[in-house]
Every structure is written in structure tokens, then in C-alpha cells.
C-alpha positions in Angstrom: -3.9 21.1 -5.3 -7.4 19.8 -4.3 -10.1 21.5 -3.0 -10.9 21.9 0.5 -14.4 20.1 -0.6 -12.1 17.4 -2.1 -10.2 17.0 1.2 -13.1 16.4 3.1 -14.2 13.9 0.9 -10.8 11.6 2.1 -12.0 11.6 5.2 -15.9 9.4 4.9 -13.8 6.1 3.6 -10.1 5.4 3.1 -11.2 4.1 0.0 -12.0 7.6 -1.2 -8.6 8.9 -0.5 -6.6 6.0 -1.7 -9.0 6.5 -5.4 -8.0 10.1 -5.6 -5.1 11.1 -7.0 -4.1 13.7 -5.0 -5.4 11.9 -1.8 -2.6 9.2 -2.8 0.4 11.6 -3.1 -0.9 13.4 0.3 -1.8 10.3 2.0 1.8 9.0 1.3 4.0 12.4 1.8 2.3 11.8 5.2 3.6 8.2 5.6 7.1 9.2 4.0 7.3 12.1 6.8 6.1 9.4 9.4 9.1 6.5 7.8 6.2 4.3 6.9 5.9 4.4 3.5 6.4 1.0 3.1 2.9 0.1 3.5 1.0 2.0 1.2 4.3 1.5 -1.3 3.5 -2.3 -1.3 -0.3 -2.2 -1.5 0.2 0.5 -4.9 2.9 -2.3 -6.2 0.0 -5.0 -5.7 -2.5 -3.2 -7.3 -0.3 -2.6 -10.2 0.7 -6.3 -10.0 -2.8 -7.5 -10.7 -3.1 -5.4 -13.4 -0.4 -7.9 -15.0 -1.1 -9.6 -18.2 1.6 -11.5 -19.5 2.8 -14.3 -17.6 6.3 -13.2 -17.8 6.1 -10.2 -16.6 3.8 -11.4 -13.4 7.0 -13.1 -12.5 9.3 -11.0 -12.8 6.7 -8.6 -10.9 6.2 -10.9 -8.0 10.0 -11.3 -7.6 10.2 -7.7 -7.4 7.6 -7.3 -4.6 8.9 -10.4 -2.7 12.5 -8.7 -2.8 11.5 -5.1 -2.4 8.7 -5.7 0.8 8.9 -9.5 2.2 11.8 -11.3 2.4 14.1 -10.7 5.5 15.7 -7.4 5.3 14.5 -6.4 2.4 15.0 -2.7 1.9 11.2 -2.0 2.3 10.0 -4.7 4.6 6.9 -4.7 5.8 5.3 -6.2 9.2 3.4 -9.4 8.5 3.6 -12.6 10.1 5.9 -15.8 9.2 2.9 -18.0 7.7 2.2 -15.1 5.5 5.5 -15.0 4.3 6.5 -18.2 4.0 2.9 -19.0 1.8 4.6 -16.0 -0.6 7.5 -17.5 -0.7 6.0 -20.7 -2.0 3.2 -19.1 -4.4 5.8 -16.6 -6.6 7.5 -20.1 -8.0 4.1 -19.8 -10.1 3.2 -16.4 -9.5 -0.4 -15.8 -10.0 -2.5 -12.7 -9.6 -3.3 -13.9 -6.1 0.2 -14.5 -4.5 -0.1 -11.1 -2.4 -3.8 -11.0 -2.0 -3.5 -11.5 2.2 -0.6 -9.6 2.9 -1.9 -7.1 1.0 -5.2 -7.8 2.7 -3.3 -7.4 6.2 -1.1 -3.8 5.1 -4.2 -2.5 3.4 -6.3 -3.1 7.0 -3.3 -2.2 8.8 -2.7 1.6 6.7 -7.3 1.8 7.7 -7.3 1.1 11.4 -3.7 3.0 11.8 -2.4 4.9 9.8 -5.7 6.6 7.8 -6.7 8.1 11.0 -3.1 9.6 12.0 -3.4 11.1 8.3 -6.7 12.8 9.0 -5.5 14.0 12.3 -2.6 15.7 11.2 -1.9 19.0 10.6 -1.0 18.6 6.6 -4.4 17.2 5.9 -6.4 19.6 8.6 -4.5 22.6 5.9 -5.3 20.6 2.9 -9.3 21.5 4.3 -9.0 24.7 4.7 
């Protein structure tokens, strides 16, 4: 468990929170109780992504994410627009380290402006700074 000191700290950037360890696993318990996991789920999955060495493996990667978080229906889907989508769709033929980089742009800004400050008002995190 993190100190309250700690806590605080998750509040001055979302950055902070999302570098933290514990921050992470709070931020998302919050987002799981709130069935929006989704978002912060692909934006760890893209980090991990770009981490990706092998060519191989950044393919069968970026299937993964395009089947887990973008296609129609897909069992995690998150909200971005058609263009987005669609340029996905085109760039995992050749998957580079880059295929995600504005949809996870658009989630990332998306879980800041909307869902960071929901966090920091609820009651899990106002304990967690006590």
C-alpha cells in the first residue's frame, strides 16, 4: 500500500500516477469498478508493444491489440473514430512500433481530461490519502 504522501503525489500529473506502480493498479481497480477499463488496458498493451524487438513478435503483438481493442466488437473496444481505425487496420499488415501511436494518443488524452479527474475525486483515492 502507498503512502498517503505517495497518493498525493498522483494527483500534480497523470503521468505520475500512470509511472507508479501502485498508482497503475489503483488507477485501474477504479476504471474496472467504473466498466472502463478498456482504456488504460490498451494504452499498458501499447506501451508494452513498443517495447517489441523482434519483428515477429511486433506482429503477432499488433494483431493482438487490433483484435483485443479496435476492430468491431471486439471484446475490449475502445471509442475512437473510423479514420483511426481504418489507418490501423492498414498499418498492422507491416506492423511497426508506430501503428497505435494516435489512438493511443486519443485514449491516453481521453483517460487525462476524463477519467484521471473522476479517479482523484473518488472516494478510493480520497482514502488512499489519508
Amino acid at each position: 500500500r502507498p503512502s498517503p504522501e505517495e497518493a498525493q503525489l498522483w494527483s500534480e500529473a497523470f503521468d505520475e500516477l500512470l509511472a507508479n506502480k501502485y498508482g497503475l493498479a489503483a488507477c485501474r481497480a477504479f476504471l474496472k469498478s467504473e466498466f472502463c477499463e478498456e482504456n488504460i488496458e490498451f494504452w499498458l498493451a501499447c506501451e508494452d508493444f513498443k517495447k517489441t524487438k523482434s519483428p515477429q513478435k511486433l506482429t503477432v503483438k499488433a494483431k493482438k491489440i487490433y483484435n483485443d481493442f479496435i476492430e468491431k466488437e471486439a471484446p475490449k473496444e475502445i471509442n475512437i473514430d473510423f479514420q483511426t481505425k481504418n489507418m490501423i487496420a492498414q498499418n498492422i499488415q507491416e506492423a511497426t512500433h508506430t501503428c497505435f501511436s494516435a489512438a493511443q494518443k486519443r485514449v491516453y488524452s481521453l483517460m487525462e481530461n476524463n477519467s484521471y479527474p473522476r479517479f482523484l475525486e473518488s472516494e478510493f483515492y480520497q482514502e488512499l490519502c489519508k
